[in-house]
C-alpha atoms as one frame of an Amber mdcrd trajectory, in Angstrom:
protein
 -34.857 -20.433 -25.629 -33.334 -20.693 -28.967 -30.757 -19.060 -30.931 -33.609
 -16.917 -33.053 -35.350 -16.087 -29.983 -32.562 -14.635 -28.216 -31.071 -13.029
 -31.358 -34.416 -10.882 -32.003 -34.179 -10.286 -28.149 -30.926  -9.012 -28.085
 -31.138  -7.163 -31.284 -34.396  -5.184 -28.961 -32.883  -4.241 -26.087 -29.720
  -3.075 -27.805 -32.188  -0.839 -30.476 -34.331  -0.047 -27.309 -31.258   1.500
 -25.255 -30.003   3.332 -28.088 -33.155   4.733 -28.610 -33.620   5.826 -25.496
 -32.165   9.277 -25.167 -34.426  10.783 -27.652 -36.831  10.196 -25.234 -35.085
  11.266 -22.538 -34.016  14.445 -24.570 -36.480  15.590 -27.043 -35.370  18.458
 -29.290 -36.142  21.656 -28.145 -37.317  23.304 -31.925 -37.654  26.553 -30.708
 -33.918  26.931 -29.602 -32.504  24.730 -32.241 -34.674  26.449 -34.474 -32.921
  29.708 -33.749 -29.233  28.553 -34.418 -27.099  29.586 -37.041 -26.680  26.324
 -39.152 -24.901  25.488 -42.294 -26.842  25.407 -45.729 -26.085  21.935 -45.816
 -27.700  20.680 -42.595 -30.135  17.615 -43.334 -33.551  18.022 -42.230 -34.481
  16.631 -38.884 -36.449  14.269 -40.146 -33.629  12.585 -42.343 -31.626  12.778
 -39.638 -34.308  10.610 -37.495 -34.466   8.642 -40.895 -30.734   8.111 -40.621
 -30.393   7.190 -36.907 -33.327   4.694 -36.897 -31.357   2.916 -39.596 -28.063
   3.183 -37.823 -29.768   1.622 -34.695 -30.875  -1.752 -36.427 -26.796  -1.859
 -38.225 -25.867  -1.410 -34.588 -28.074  -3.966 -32.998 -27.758  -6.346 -35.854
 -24.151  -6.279 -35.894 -23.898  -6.900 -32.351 -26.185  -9.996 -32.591 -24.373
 -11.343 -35.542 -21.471 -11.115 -33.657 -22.471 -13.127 -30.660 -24.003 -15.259
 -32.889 -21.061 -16.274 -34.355 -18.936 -15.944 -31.602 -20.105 -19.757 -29.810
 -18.534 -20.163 -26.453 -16.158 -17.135 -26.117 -17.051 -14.172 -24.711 -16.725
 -10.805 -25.971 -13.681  -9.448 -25.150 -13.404  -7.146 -21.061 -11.934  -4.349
 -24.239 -14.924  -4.892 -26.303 -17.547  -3.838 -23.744 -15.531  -1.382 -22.238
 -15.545   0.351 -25.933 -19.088  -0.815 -26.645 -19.673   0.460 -22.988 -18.483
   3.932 -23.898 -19.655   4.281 -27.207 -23.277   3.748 -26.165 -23.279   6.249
 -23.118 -21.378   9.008 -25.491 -23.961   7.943 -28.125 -26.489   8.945 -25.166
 -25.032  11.883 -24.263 -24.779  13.704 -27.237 -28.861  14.639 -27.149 -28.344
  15.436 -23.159 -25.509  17.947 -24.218 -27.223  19.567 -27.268 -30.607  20.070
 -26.637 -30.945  19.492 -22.491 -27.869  21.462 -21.887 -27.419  23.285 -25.028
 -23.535  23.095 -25.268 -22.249  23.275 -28.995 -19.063  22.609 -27.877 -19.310
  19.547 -25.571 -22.217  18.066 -28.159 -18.718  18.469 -30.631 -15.958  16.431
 -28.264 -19.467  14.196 -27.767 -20.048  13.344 -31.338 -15.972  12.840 -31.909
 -15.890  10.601 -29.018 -19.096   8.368 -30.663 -16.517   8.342 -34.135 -13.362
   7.466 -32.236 -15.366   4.228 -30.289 -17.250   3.320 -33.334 -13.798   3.028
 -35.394 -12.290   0.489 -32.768 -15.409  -1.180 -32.266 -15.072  -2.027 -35.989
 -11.775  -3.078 -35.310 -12.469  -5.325 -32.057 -15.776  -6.917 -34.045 -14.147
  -8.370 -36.521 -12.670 -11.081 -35.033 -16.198 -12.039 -34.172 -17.809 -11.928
 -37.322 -16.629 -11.002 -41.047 -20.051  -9.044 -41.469 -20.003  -7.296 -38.335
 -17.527  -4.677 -38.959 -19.244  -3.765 -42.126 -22.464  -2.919 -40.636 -20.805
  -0.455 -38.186 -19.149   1.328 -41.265 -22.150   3.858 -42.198 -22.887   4.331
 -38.156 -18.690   5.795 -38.399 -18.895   7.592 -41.869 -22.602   9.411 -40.012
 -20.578  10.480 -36.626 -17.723  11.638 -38.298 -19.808  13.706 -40.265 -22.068
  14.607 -37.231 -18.632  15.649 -35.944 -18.091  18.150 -38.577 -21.480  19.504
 -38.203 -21.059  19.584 -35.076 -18.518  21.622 -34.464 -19.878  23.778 -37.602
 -22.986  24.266 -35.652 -20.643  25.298 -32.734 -18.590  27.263 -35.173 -21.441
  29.756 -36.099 -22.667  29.349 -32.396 -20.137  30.198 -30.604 -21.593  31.486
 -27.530 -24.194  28.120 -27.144 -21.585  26.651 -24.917 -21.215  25.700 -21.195
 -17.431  27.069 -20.974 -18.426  30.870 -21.911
C-alpha cells in the first residue's frame, strides 16, 4: 500500500474516532436548551462547524507527522498524551450531555487544552507544520474551557458533586 493510501487511511480513522462521541452522546436540546448560558455562546451549529474543522487539523497533523517521521516511531510520551487527549476529547460530550455535569465537562475541557498544548510541543520534532495545525484545536478548548466553566458558573447546581 502506498504512502497516499495509508495517509488518507490514517487521516479516517483518526477523524472517525474523534467523531465518534457525538454519536455516542447526542445533545440532549431540551436540557441544554434550558441552561443559563452566556450572551456570547456560539450557536450549536458553529460549534459543529468548528469541531468538524478541528477534526481534519487533528487528523491531518497527525498524518503529516508520521509522514515525515520515516523509520522512528512516535515517541511511548507522544501516545500516552495523544492517548489522553483523545479519550478526554471523548469524554467531554459523555459528561455534559449523558451525565449532565457542568463541572466535570469544565476539568474535561481543561484537560483537552492542557494535552493539546504538549502535543504541540511533542509534534514538532516530527514535522515543522504539525504543531501549527494543532494551534486553533488549543486556542478552541481553552476557550471551551472558559465557557465551560461559565456555563457551570450560571449552572451551578448541573453538577454530579451537589
Amino acid at each position: 500500500m502506498n504512502k497516499v493510501v495509508k495517509g488518507t487511511l490514517l487521516f479516517l480513522l483518526i477523524y472517525g474516532l474523534f467523531s465518534i462521541s457525538g454519536f455516542l452522546f447526542p445533545i440532549d436540546q431540551e436540557w441544554y436548551n434550558s441552561l443559563d448560558k452566556p450572551s456570547w455562546t456560539p450557536s450549536g451549529s458553529i460549534i459543529g462547524i468548528i469541531w468538524a474543522v478541528l477534526f481534519a487539523f487533528i487528523s491531518l497533523s497527525i498524518v503529516l507527522a508520521w509522514n515525515s517521521k520515516g523509520e522512528e516511531p512516535f515517541s511511548p510520551l507522544f501516545w500516552i498524551i495523544f492517548i489522553i487527549n483523545y479519550v478526554t476529547n471523548q469524554l467531554f460530550s459523555f459528561f455534559q450531555f449523558e451525565m449532565k455535569d457542568l463541572l466535570l465537562a469544565t476539568v474535561d475541557t481543561f484537560l483537552v487544552a492542557v494535552t493539546t498544548g504538549i502535543l504541540i510541543i511533542l509534534i514538532r520534532k516530527y514535522n515543522k507544520v504539525s504543531p501549527w495545525l494543532l494551534v486553533p484545536y488549543l486556542l478552541w478548548t481553552t476557550f471551551a474551557t472558559y465557557l465551560a466553566f461559565t456555563f457551570y458558573r450560571l449552572n451551578p447546581t448541573e453538577t454530579f458533586l451537589m
